[in-house]
C-alpha positions as CSV (number, residue, x, y, z in Angstrom):
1,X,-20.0,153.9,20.9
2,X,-23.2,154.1,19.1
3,X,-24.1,150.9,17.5
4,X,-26.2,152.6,15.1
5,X,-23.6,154.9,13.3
6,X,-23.6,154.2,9.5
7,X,-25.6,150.6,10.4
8,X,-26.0,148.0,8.3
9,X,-26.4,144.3,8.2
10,X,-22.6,143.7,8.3
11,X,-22.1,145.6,11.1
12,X,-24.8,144.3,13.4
13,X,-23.4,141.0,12.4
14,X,-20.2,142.6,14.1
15,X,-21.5,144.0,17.0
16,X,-23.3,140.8,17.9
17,X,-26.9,142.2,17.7
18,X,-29.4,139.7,17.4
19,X,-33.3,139.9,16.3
20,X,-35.4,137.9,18.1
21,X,-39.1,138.3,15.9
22,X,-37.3,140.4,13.2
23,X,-39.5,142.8,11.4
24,X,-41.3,143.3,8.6
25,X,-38.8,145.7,7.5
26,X,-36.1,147.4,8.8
27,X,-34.0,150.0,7.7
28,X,-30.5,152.4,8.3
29,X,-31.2,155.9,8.5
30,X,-29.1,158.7,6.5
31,X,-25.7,158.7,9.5
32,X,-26.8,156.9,12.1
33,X,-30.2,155.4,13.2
34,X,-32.2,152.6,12.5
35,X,-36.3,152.3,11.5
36,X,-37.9,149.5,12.5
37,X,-41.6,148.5,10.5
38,X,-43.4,147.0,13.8
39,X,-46.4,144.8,13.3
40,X,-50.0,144.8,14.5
41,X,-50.3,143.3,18.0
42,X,-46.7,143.2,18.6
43,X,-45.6,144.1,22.1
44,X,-44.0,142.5,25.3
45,X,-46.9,142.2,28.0
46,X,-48.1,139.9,31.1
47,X,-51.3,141.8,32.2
48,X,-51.7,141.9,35.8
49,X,-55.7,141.1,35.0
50,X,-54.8,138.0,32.9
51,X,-56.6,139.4,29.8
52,X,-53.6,140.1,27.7
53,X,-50.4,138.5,27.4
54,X,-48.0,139.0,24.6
55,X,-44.7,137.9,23.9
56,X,-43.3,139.1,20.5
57,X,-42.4,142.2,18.4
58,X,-39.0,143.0,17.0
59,X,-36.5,143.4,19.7
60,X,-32.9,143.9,18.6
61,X,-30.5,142.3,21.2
62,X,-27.4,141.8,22.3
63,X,-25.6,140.4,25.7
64,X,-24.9,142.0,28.2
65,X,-22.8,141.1,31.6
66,X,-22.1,142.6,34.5
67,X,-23.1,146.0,35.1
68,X,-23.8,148.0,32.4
69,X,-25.0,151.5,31.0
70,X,-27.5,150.9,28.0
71,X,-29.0,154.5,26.3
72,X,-31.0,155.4,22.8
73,X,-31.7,158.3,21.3
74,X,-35.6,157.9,20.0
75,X,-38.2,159.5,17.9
76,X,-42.0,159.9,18.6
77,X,-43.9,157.3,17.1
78,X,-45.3,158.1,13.9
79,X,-49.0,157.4,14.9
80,X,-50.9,158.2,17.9
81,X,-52.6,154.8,18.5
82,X,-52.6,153.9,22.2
83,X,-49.0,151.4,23.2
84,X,-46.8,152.5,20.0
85,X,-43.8,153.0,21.2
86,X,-39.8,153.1,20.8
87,X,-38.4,150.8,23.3
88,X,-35.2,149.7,25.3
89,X,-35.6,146.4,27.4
90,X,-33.6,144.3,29.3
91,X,-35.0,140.6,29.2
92,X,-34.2,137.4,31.2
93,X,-37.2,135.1,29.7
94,X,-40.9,135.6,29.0
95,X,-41.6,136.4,32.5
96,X,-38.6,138.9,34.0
97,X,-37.7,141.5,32.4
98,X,-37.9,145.7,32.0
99,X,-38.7,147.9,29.5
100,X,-38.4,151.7,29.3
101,X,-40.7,153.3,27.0
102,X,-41.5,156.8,25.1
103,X,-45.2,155.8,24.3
104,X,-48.5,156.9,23.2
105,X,-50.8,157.1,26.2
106,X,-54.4,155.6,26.8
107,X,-55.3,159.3,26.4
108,X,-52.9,160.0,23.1
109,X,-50.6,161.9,24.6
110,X,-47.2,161.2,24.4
111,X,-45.2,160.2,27.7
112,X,-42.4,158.4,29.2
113,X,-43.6,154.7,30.7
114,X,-42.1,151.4,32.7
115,X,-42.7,148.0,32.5
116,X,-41.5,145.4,35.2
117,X,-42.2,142.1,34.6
118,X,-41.5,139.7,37.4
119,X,-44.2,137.3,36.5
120,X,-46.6,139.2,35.7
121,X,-46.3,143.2,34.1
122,X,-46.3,146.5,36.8
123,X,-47.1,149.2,34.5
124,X,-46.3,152.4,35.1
125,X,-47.2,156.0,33.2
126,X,-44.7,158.3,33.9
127,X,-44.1,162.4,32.5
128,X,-46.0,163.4,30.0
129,X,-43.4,164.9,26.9
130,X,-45.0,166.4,23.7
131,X,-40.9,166.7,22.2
132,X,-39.8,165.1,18.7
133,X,-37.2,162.8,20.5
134,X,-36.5,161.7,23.8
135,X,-33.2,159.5,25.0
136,X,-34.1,156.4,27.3
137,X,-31.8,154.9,29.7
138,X,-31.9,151.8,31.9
139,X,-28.5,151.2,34.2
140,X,-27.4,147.9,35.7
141,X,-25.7,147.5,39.6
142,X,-25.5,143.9,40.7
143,X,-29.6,143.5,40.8
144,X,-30.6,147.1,40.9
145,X,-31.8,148.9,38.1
146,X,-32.5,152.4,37.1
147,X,-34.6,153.8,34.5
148,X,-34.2,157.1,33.2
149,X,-35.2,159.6,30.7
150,X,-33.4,162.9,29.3
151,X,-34.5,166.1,27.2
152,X,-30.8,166.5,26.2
153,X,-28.8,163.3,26.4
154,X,-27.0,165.3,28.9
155,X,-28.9,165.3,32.5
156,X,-30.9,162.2,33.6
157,X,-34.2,162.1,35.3
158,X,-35.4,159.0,37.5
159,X,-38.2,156.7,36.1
160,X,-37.9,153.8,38.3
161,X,-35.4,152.2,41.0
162,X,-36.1,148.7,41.5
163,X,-34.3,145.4,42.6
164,X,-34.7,142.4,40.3
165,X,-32.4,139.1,40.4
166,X,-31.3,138.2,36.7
167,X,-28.4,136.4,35.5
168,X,-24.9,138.0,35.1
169,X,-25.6,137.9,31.3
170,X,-28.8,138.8,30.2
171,X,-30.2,140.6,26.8
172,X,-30.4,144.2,26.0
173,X,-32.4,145.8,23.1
174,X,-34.6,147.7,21.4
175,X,-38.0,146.9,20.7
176,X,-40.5,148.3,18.2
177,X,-43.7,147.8,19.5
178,X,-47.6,148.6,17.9
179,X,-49.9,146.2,20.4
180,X,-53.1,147.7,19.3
181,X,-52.8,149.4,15.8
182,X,-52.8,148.1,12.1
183,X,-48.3,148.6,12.1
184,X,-46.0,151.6,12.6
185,X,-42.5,152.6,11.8
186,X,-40.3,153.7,15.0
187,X,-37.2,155.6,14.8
188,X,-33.9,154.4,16.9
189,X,-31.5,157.7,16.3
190,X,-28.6,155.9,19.1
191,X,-27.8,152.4,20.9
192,X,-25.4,152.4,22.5
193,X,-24.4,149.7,25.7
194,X,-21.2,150.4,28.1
195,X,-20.1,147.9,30.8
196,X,-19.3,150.7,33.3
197,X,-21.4,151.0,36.7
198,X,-23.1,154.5,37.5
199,X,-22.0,156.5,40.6
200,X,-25.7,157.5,41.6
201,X,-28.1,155.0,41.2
202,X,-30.8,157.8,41.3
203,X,-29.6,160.5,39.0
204,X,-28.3,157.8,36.5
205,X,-24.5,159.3,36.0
């Protein structure tokens, strides 16, 4: 079901999704989708150098337990500035949690990037995609979790694989993020979070 079909207050009231640092503004998009109006310097990120460590942009939650299927359909940010990005993120606390990004590059380019926070952030660049949208899709079996990416919605590519403990019940969102630039508006087309367990870990189906 896509949380995001004819959205509005009420009904994220109903589906239990929660902001944790709302936004500036937010608003529903003609159908289904939700923009979200991210501020400057907001972003989710323990740098492995210690120079950088940021804990807050919007991030539109709600729980999650057991294993699970979580997948949005997202735009390309608006800007171009380096870190913009449309988000999904499953978070523990300030120091565990994953985040699967479609992000503007240190080069401006626009490409599909992990974060894994176990303590500290392992970030990782991934395919480079110059399309309009992208879906993003993070999986959850027992403490393995996949992150995946698709042209189509349809076929799944591998991200990441990786093994993290986290509680049975732990949060999953969306999160607007702009750590760099003066404030963009990101685009969330889908949201959608099923409590089903994937038959291949690696192709994500």
């Amino acid at each position: 079901m896509n949380l995001l079909d004819n959205f509005s207050s009420e009904k994220m009231a109903r589906a239990g999704l929660i902001w944790d640092h709302p936004p500036l503004q937010w608003e529903a998009l003609p159908g289904s989708g939700l923009r979200v109006y991210a501020p400057e310097k907001a972003d989710y990120f323990q740098d492995p150098g210690g120079v950088t460590k940021k804990d807050a942009a919007p991030y539109l939650w709600l729980n999650a337990s057991g294993n699970f299927v979580a997948r949005t359909q997202v735009r390309a940010p608006q800007s171009r500035l380096h870190g913009d990005a449309a988000t999904i993120m499953v978070r523990q606390d300030t120091l565990h949690w994953l985040k699967l990004c479609y992000e503007c590059t240190d080069w401006s380019a626009l490409a599909v990037i992990s974060v894994v926070t176990n303590g500290t952030s392992d970030d990782a660049n991934g395919v480079e995609l110059a399309l309009p949208q992208v879906w993003l899709q993070v999986h959850r079996t027992g403490d393995v979790f996949g992150l995946h990416y698709s042209v189509d919605g349809q076929t799944w590519r591998m991200v990441r694989l990786l093994r993290m403990a986290m509680p049975a019940s732990i949060k999953v969102g969306l999160v607007a993020q702009c750590p760099g630039g003066p404030g963009v508006a990101i685009d969330f087309l889908s949201f959608s979070v099923e409590p089903r367990t994937v038959k291949d870990l690696r192709a994500g189906v």
